[in-house]
N, C-alpha and C positions, 0 to 999 in steps of 0.2 A: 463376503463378496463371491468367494469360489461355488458358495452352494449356492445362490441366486445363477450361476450361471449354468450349475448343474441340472436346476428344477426348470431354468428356461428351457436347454435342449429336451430336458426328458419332456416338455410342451409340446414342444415343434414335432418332435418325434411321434407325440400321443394325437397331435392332428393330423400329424400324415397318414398314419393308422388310418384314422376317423374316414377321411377325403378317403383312403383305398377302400377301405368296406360302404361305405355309402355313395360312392359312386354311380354307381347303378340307377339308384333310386332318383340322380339328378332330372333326368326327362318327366318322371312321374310330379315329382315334388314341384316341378318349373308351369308343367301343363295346371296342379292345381292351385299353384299361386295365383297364375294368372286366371282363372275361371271363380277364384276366391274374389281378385280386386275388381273381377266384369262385376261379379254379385252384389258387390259392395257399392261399385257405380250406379248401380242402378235401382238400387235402393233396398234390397237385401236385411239390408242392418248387417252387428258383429257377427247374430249367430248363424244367422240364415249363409252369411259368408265363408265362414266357417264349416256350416255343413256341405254346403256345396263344393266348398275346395276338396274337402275327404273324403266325396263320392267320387268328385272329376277325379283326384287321386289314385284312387283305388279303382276303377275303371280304366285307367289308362295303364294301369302296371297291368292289369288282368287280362284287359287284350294284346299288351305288348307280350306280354308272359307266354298267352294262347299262340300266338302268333310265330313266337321263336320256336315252342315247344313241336310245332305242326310243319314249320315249310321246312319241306326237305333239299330244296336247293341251295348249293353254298353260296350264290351267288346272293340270293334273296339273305341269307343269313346273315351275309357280311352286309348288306344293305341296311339290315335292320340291328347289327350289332354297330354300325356307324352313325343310324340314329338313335339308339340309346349312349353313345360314349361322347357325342358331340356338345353336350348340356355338360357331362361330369368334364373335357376339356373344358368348355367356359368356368365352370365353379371351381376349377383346378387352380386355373391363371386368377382367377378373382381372391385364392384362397392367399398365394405366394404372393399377389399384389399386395393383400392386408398385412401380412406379416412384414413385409420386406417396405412396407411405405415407409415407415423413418428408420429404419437399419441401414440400407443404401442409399447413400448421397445421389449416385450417378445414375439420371434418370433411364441414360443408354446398356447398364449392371440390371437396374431394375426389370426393363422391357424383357432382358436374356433370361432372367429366373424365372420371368411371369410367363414367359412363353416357353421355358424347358419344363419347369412345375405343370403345365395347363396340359402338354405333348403327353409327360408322360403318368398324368392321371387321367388322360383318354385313354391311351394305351393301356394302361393296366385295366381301366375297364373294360375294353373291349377283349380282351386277354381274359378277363374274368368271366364274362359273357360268353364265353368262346370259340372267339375268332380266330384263336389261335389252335384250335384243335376243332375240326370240323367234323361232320357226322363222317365214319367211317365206315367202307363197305367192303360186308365178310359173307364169302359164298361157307353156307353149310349145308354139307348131307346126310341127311337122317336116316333112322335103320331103314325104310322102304325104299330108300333108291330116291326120294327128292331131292332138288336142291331146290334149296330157296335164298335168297335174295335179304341180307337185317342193313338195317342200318342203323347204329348206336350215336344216337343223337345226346352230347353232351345236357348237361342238365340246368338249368338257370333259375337259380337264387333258390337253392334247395330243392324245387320240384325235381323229382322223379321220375323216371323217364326209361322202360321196360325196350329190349328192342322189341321191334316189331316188324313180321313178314312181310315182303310187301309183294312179290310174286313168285309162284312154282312153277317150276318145270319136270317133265319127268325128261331123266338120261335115257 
């Protein structure tokens, strides 16, 4: 009995994991489901469905990606770090919904877990994306007497991201 309860928690723990690293990809995954069951309505078939979900998919992470990796105002960053962490909140609360549906009697326990779970697997993704470390700006002067203007734009879901000058002046 003691190890069934040992291998449950190590579960719950190994989906929490799960929910914080794939968070991210909730917007993307949400946008090709649904562009998978448009295809499928309309007569598509399984595969036609299918592909068209992992294009809409992979199109939408790519522009999203484009998009974070390019605007340089926090303002737009956190706009677009709120719409990607708003889908990982719903799949957050839907996650601690599934788990906790017959663990907690008290429908009113339930709603508290589903919506502290849903807070702060938005959070952590936005945090991951992030929102919580915003591009930072560092005057440098190089041997001629420039200064110029970087601003080090965090990095989202591995891409790579060089600063880059954005204007000079001479002192």
């Amino acid at each position: 009995m003691i190890a069934l309860i040992v291998v449950t928690i190590m579960l719950i723990g190994m989906m929490c994991v799960l929910a914080y690293t794939l968070a991210i990809y909730a917007l993307p995954f949400m946008l090709a489901l649904a562009a998978a069951r448009f295809a499928y309505g309309t007569g598509a078939g399984w595969i036609g469905a299918g592909i068209v979900g992992l294009v809409a998919g992979a199109a939408s992470f790519g522009i999203l990606t484009v998009l974070f990796a390019t605007l340089r105002t926090p303002i737009l960053r956190i706009a677009l770090a709120l719409i990607f962490a708003a889908p990982a909140a719903v799949a957050g609360y839907a996650l601690v919904h599934g788990v906790t549906a017959e663990a907690v009697p008290s429908p009113v326990w339930r709603q508290i877990f589903c919506l502290a779970g849903g807070a702060l697997v938005g959070a952590a993704a936005a945090m991951r994306l992030g929102f919580g470390r915003l591009a930072k700006l560092t005057r440098i002067s190089d041997r001629h007497g420039y200064r110029r203007t970087e601003y080090s734009v965090p990095p989202l879901s591995g891409i790579s991201m060089e600063s880059k000058p954005l204007a000079r002046s001479r002192i």
